[in-house]
N, C-alpha and C positions, 0 to 999 in steps of 0.2 A: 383117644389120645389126649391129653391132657395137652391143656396150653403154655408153651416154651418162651414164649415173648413176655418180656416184663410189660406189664401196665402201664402206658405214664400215667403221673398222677393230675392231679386237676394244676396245678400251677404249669406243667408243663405245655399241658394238652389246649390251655388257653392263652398260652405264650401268641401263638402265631396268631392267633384273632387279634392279640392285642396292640399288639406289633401293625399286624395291617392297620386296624382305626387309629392307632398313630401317625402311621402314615399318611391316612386320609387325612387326619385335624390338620397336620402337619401344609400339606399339598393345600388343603383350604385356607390355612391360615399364610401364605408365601402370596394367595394369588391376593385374599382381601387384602394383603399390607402395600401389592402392588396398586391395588387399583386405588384406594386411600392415598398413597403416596401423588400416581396421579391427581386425583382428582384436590387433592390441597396445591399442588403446583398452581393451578389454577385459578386458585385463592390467596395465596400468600404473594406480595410483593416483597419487595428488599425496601430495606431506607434507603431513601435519596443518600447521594453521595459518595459511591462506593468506589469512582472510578481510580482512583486512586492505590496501589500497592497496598501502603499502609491503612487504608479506613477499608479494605477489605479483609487483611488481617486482623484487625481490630472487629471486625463483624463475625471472623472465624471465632476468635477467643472469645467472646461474648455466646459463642453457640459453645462452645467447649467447655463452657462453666459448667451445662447441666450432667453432664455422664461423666464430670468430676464430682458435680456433689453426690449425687447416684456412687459412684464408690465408695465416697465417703461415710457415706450413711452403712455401703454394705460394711466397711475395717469398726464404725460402731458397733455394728449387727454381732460381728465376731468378740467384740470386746464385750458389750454385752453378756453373750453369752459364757465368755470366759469367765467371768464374775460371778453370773449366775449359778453357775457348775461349780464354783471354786477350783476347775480344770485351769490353775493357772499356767503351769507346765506343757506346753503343748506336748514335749516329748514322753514324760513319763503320767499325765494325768489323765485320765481316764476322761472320752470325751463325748458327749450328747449328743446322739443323729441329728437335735436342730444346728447344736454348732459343726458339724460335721456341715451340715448341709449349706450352711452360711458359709464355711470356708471354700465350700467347693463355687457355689456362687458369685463369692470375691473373685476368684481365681479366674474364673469362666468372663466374668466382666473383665476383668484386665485383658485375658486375653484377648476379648473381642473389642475395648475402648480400644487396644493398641492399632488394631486394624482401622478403627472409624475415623480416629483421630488424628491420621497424614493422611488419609483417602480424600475425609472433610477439606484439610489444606490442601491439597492440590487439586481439589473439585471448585474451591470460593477462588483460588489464584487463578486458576485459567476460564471459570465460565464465565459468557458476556455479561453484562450487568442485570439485564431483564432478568436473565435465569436465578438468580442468586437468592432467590425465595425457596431455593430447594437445599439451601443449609439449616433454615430451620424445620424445613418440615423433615428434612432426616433427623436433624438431633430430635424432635419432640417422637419421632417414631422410634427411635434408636432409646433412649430414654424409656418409652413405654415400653418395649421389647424386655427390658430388662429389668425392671419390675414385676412384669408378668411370667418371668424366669423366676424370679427370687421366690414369687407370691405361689406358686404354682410348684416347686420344687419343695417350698414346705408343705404343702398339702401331699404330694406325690412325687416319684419321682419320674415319671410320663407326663404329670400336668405341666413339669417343665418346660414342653416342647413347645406350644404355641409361644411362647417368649423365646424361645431359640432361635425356633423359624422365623420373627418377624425382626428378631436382629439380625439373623445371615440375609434375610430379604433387602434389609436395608443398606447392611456393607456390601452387598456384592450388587446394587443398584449405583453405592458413591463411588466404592472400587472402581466399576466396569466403565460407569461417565467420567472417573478421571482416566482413565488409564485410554480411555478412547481420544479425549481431547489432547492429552499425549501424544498418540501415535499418530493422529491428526495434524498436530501443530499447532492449536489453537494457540493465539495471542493472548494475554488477557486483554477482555474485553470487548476480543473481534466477534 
């Protein structure tokens, strides 16, 4: 009797292998970004003087500069590329998988600045002063995350993930500590 079931082909039949080691790099890369995260808390202080409303928001904005210029570099990345291509037109120009891939990159950082960036304010407004060394070490992780997205996305679109995973590690680390000292009540400062 002859065989009635289609084949899969090799792209399919290596989906699920690959899918799973993503998941692994994925899982591995959430736990390193924790424990990195820890382990710079540790190390990093705040500037003197922060007790203050204003010289703490002034300490936010100074952290917010980086994963502004981080977009900014990606809206060149797409200009760039738009140049390149002569795909001036985005609607009718026919368009290159790297600017494809830089737009979706853009898109993917805005998305995720717009989470970091009031999570960040309401993490520097309410933690005590001692803690406030954990606004830089999220933006410089937050930051790296997202480079390792861009840089990894143009190689593949899997390699993307370890930058994915170490930006959702790091908003849902600033999220979860504001959102606690929230429901807390924390003072700033107490």
């Amino acid at each position: 009797m002859p065989d009635t079931l289609p084949r899969p082909d090799s792209a399919t039949s290596r989906r699920p292998s690959l899918v799973f080691r993503a998941l692994l790099l994925n899982g591995a890369v959430v736990v390193l970004t924790a424990l990195l995260f820890a382990l710079l808390l540790s190390l990093v202080l705040p500037p003197a003087g922060l007790n203050a409303p204003g010289a703490r928001m002034a300490y936010w904005a100074r952290q917010v500069l980086w994963p502004a210029l981080v977009l900014f570099a990606m809206v060149l990345g797409v200009m760039a590329m738009r140049g390149r291509t002569a795909a001036l037109n985005p609607i009718d120009d026919p368009e290159s998988r790297t600017q494809r891939v830089c737009q979706r990159v853009l898109a993917n950082s805005v998305e995720q600045t717009a989470i970091f960036v009031p999570a960040l304010a309401a993490l520097v407004a309410t933690l005590p002063v001692p803690s406030l060394g954990v606004a830089a070490v999220a933006t410089w992780l937050f930051v790296l995350g997202r480079l390792l997205f861009w840089a990894g996305y143009l190689i593949h679109p899997f390699a993307r993930a370890p930058g994915m995973a170490m930006t959702l590690t790091v908003n849902l680390i600033v999220l979860g500590w504001a959102v606690l000292l929230q429901v807390g009540g924390m003072q700033p400062g107490g």
